[in-house]
SEMAR-533344 format. One record per residue (C-alpha): x, y, z; residue in one letter. Coordinates in Angstrom, 3 decimals. Example, Ala and Ser with C-alpha at 12.3 -4.5 7.8 and 13.67 -1.06 7.14 Angstrom:
BEGIN
12.300  -4.500  7.800  A
13.670  -1.060  7.140  S
***
This chain:
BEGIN
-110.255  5.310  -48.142  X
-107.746  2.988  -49.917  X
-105.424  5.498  -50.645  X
-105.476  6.550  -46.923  X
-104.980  3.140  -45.637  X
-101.740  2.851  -48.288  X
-100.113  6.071  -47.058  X
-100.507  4.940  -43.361  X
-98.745  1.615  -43.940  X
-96.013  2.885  -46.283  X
-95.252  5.498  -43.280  X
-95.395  2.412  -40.777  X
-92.836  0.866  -42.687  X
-90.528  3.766  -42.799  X
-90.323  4.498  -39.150  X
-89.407  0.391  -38.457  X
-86.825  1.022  -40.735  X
-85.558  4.059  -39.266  X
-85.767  2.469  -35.840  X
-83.774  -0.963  -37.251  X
-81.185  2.015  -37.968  X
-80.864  3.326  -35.273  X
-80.353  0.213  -33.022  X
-77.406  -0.826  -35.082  X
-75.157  2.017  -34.627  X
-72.365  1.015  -32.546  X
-72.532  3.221  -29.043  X
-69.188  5.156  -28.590  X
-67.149  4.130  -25.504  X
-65.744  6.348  -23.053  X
-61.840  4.841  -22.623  X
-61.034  2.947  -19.044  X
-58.806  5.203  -16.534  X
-57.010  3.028  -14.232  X
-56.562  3.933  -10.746  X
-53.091  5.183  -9.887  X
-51.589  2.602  -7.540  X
-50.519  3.438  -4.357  X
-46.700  2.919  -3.404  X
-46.022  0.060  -1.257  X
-45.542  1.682  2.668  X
-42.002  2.203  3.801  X
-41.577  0.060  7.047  X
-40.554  2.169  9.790  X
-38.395  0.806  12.449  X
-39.821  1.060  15.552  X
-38.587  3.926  17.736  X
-37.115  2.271  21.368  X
-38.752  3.331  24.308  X
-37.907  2.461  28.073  X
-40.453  1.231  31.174  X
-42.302  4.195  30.518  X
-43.076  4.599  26.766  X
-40.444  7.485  26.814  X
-38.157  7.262  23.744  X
-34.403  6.444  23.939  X
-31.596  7.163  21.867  X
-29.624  4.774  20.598  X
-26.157  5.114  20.988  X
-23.576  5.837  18.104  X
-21.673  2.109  17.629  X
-18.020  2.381  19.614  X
-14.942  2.555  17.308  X
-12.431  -0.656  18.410  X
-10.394  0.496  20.904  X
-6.632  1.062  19.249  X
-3.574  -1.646  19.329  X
-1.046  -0.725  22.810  X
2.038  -2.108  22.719  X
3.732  -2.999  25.588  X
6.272  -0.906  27.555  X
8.870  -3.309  26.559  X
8.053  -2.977  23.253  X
8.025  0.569  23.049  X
11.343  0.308  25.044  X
13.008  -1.651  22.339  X
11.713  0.505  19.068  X
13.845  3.513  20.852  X
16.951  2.327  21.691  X
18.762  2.918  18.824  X
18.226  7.194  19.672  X
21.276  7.835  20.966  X
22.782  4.632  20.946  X
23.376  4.392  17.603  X
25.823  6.448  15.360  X
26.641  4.311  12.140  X
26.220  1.433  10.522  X
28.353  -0.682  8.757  X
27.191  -4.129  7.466  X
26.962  -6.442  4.768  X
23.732  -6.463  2.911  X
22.162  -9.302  1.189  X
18.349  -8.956  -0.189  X
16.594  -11.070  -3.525  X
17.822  -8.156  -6.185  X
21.590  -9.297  -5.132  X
21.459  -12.230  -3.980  X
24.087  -14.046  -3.746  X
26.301  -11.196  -3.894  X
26.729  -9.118  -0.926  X
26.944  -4.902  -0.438  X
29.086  -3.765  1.897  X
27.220  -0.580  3.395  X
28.528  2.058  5.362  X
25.874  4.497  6.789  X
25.857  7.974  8.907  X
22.848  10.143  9.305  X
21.728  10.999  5.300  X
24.989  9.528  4.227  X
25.549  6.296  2.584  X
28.418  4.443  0.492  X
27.701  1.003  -1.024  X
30.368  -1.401  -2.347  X
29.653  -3.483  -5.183  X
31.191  -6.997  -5.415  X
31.803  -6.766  -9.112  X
31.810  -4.327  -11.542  X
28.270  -2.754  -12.123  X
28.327  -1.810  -16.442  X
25.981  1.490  -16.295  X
26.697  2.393  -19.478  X
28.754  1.550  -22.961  X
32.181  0.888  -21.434  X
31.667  2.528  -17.986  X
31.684  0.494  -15.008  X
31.294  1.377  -11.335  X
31.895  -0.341  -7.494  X
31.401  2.134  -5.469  X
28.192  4.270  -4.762  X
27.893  7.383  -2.537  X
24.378  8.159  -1.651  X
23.003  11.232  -0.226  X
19.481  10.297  1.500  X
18.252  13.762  2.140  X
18.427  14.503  -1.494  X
17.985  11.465  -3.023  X
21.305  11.801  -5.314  X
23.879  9.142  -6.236  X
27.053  9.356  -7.561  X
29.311  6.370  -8.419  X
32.912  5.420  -8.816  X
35.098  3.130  -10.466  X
37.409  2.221  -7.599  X
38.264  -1.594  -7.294  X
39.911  -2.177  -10.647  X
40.957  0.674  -12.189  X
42.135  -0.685  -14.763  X
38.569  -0.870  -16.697  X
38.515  2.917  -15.789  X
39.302  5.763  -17.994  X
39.182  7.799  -15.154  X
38.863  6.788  -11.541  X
38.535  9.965  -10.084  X
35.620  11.105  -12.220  X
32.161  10.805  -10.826  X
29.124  9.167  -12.520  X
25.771  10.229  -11.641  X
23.435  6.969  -11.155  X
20.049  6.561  -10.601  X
19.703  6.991  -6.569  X
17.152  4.070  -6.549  X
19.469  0.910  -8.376  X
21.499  1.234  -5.264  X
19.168  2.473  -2.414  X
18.469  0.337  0.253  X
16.245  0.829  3.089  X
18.791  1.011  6.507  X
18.146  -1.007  9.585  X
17.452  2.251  11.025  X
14.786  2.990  8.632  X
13.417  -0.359  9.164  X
12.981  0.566  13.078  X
11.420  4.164  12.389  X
8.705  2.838  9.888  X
7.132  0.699  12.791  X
4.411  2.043  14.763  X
3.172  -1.187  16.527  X
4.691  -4.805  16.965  X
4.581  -7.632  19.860  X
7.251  -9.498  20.610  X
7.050  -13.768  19.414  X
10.128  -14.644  20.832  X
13.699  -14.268  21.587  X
16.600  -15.742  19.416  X
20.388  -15.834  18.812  X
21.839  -14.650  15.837  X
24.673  -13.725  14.334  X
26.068  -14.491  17.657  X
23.539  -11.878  19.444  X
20.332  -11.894  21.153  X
17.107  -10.166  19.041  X
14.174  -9.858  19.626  X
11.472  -11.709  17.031  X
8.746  -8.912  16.499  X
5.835  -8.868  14.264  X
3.507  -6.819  13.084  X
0.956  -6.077  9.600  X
1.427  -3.495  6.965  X
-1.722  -3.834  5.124  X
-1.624  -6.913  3.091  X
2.010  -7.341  4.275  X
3.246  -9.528  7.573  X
6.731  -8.018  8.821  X
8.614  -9.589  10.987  X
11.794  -8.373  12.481  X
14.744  -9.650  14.475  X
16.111  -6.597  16.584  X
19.160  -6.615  18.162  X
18.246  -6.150  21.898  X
20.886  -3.788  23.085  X
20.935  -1.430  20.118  X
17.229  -1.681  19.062  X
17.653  -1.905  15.443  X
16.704  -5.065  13.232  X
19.406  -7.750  11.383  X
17.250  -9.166  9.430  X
13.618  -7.914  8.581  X
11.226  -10.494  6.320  X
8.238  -9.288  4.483  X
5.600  -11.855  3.582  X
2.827  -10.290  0.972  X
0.391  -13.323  -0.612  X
2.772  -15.739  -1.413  X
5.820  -14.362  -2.071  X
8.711  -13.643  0.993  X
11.173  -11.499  0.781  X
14.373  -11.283  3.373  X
16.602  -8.492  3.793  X
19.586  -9.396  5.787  X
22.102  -7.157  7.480  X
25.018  -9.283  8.000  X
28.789  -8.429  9.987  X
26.371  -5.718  11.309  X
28.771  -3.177  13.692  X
27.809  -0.222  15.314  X
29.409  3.343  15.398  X
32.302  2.980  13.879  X
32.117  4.375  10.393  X
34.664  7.021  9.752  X
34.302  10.223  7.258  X
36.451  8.576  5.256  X
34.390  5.793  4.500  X
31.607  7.545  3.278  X
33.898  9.637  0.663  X
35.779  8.855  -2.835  X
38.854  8.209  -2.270  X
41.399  9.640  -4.893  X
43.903  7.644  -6.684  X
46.615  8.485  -9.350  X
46.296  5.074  -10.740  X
44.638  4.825  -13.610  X
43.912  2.641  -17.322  X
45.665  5.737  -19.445  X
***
């Protein structure tokens, strides 16, 4: 009976151990899946409607109605078609100043007079330039004082640009809207003081009122101004021979 009773207990004792066991092994998790969030809702602008809950397109936004220029205005930018021939003035901008070119112009034809000796090269020096505007060619002679010429009669080619200078009819053709500021006197006629913008650039112009074309023309760009003056200014009455070389048996040989 005594060695039942001892089995009994030792197999009590067993099984509380076992169950201690069993109550500390750690219970397995299962891992935490958040809930995808929702993206906040777009707000959608509310569709007009009129009296009656119909909807109503909205209309495209109207472009700004376009600059007109006055008939006077127009009047003026043309009258140099027809009325004008040639040019022949002095011309005085901030790459020459204070010297003045003496300009003679017909159609694509131009010849520019230096008031000194341009040095283009080693001992080669040129006065007079003869421009062709349609194909953007220059060719230069030595023709005021031969004497620093080897050769007057031989032509230089020069770059088209050094000498190039935008015409008062060129001026006049590049504008496609101004108004009128005032009129003036100069150079002993009556202009016109017209303005318009180029982009960044203010331009304004004082046009001779008979023949339509400008005498002076200033360009204002940030803070820097720039005049171009056309000075003497007179109207058709440039000859060929003014816009060609003239030859010459004088010479520093």
């Amino acid at each position: 009976m005594k060695k039942l009773f001892a089995v009994l207990f030792v197999f009590s004792i067993a099984l509380l151990f076992l169950a201690g066991c069993a109550k500390t092994q750690p219970v397995a998790q299962e891992p935490t899946v958040k809930a995808p969030q929702e993206a906040p809702a777009k707000t959608v602008e509310p569709t007009p409607t009129n009296a009656m809950g119909t909807p109503v397109e909205t209309p495209p936004a109207e472009p700004e109605p376009a600059q007109v220029m006055s008939k006077d205005m127009k009047a003026l930018l043309q009258k140099h078609v027809g009325r004008v021939t040639s040019l022949k003035y002095m011309y005085q901008d901030q790459t020459n100043k204070p010297e003045e070119w003496e300009t003679w112009v017909t159609g694509s034809k131009m010849h520019v007079k230096l008031r000194e000796l341009d040095n283009v090269r080693g001992d080669v020096y040129v006065d007079s330039i003869y421009l062709d505007l349609t194909s953007n060619s220059a060719q230069a002679y030595c023709e005021m004082q031969v004497y620093r010429c080897a050769d007057p009669n031989s032509p230089i080619d020069v770059n088209f640009n050094k000498y190039y200078r935008k015409t008062p009819i060129q001026w006049i053709e590049s504008v496609t809207y101004a108004e009128k500021l005032s009129e003036e006197q100069m150079q002993m006629r009556t202009v016109w003081k017209v303005q318009y913008t180029d982009g960044a650039k203010t331009v304004t112009m004082w046009v001779d009122d008979y023949y339509g074309v400008p005498v002076k023309v200033r360009v204002v760009e940030g803070g820097a101004t720039n005049d171009y003056n056309f000075e003497d200014i007179a109207f058709n009455s440039v000859e060929d021979a003014d816009l060609e070389h003239k030859y010459t048996t004088v010479s520093y040989n």
